[in-house]
TORVO-80140 format. One record per residue: residue in three letters; z, y, x of N, C-alpha, C, O in turn. Coordinates in steps of 0.05 Angstrom, whole numbers, plus 5000, padded with zeros to 4 digits. Example, Ala and Ser with C-alpha at 12.3 -4.5 7.8 and 13.67 -1.06 7.14 Angstrom:
<atoms>
Ala515648865264515649105246515649345264516949345285/Ser514249555257514349795273515750015258516150235268/
</atoms>
This chain:
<atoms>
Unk499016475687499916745692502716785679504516905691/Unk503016695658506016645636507816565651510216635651/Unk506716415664508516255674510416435699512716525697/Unk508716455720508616625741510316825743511916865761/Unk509617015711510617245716514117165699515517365699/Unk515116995690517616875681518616715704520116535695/Unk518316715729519116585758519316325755520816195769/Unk517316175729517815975733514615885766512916015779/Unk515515555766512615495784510915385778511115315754/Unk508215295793506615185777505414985777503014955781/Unk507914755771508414495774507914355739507514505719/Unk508014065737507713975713508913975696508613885673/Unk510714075706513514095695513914375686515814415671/Unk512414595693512214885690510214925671510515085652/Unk508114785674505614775654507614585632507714705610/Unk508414455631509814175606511314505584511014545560/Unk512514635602514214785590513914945578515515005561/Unk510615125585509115335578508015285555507515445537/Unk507615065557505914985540508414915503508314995480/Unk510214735518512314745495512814925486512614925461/Unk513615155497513715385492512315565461513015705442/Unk510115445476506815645459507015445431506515545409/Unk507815155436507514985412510215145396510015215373/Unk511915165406514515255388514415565369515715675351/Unk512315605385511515985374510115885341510316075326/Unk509315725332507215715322504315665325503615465337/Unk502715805316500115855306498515725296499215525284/Unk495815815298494615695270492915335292492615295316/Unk492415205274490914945268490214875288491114675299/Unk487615105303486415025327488415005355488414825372/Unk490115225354491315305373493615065379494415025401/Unk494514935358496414815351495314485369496314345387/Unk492514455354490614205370490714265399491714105416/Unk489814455404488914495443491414485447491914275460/Unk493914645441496414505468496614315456496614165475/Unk496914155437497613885443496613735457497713585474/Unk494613755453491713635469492513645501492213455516/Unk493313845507494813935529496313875546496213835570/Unk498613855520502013845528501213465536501613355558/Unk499913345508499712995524499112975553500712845567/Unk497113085563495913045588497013135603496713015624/Unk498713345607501113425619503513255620504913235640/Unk504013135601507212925605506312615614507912445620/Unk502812535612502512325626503312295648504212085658/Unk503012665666503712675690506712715706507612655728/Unk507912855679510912795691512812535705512512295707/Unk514312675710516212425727517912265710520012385712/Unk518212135699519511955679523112055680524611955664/Unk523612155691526012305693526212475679527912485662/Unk524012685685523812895668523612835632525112925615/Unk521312655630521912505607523112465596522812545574/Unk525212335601527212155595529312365593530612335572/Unk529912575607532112785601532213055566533713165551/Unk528613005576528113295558526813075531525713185512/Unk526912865530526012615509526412785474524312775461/Unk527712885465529513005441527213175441525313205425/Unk527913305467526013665460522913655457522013855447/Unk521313455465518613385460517713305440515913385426/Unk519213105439519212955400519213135379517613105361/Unk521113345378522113455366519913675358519013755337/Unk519613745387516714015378514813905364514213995342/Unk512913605378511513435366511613455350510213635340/Unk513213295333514013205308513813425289512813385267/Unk514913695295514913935287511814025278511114075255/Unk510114025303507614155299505813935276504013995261/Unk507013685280505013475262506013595233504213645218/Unk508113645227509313665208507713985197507614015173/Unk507114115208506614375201503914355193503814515174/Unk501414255196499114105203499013835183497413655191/Unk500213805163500013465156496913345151496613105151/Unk494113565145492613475138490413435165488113365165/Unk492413535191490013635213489513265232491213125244/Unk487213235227486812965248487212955276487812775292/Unk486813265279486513315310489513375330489813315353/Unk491613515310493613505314495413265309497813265317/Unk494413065297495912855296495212665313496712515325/Unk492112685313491412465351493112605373494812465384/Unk492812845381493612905397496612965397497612965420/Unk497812995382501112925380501912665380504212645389/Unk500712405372501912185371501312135408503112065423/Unk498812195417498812135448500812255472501612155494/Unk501312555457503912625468506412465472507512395493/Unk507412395438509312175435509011925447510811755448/Unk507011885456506411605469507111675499508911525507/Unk506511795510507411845538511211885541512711795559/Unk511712035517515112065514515711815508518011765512/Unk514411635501516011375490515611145509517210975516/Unk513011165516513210945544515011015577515710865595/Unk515211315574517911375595520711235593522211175612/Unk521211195564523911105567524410845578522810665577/Unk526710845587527710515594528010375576528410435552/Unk527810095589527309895557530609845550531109735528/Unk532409895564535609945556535810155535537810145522/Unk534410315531534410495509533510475483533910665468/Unk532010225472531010115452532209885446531209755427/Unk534509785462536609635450539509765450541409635458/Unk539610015439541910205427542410075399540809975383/Unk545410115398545310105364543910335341544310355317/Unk542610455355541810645347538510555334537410685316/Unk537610325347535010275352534709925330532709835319/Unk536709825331537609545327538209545297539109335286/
</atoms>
């Protein structure tokens, strides 16, 4: 309905976003587990493009919510599987950057 009523659509890419979204708001423990829980199963489904463009901005929330959570198991399974889907999108030209090397 969030979605909907902000003209976004309601594609995986609309749900990926809603969901980033709700992770970036905060909240508490549980809430924090279910979208992640979420957001992974959602970017298995994205298009590797999409991936690969918004790569920074996923990590980043991720990384964010694990960080907020350090003692939660549930937020950290389910954030590292997120990161796993962001990281097997990329091209393998991108892990031989000097950045990476």
């Amino acid at each position: 309905q969030a979605i909907t009523e902000r003209g976004g659509q309601l594609t995986a890419a609309g749900f990926a976003a809603a969901l980033l979204s709700s992770l970036g708001n905060g909240g508490d423990e549980d809430l924090t587990q279910n979208v992640t829980f979420l957001l992974g199963h959602m970017l298995a489904i994205l298009p590797e493009g999409v991936l690969r463009g918004k790569f920074v901005i996923f990590v980043e929330a991720l990384l964010d919510a694990m960080e907020r959570f350090p003692d939660s198991a549930g937020v950290a399974r389910h954030g590292l599987h997120a990161l796993c889907a962001c990281v097997q999108a990329q091209e393998d030209a991108a892990w031989g950057t000097p950045q990476m090397t």
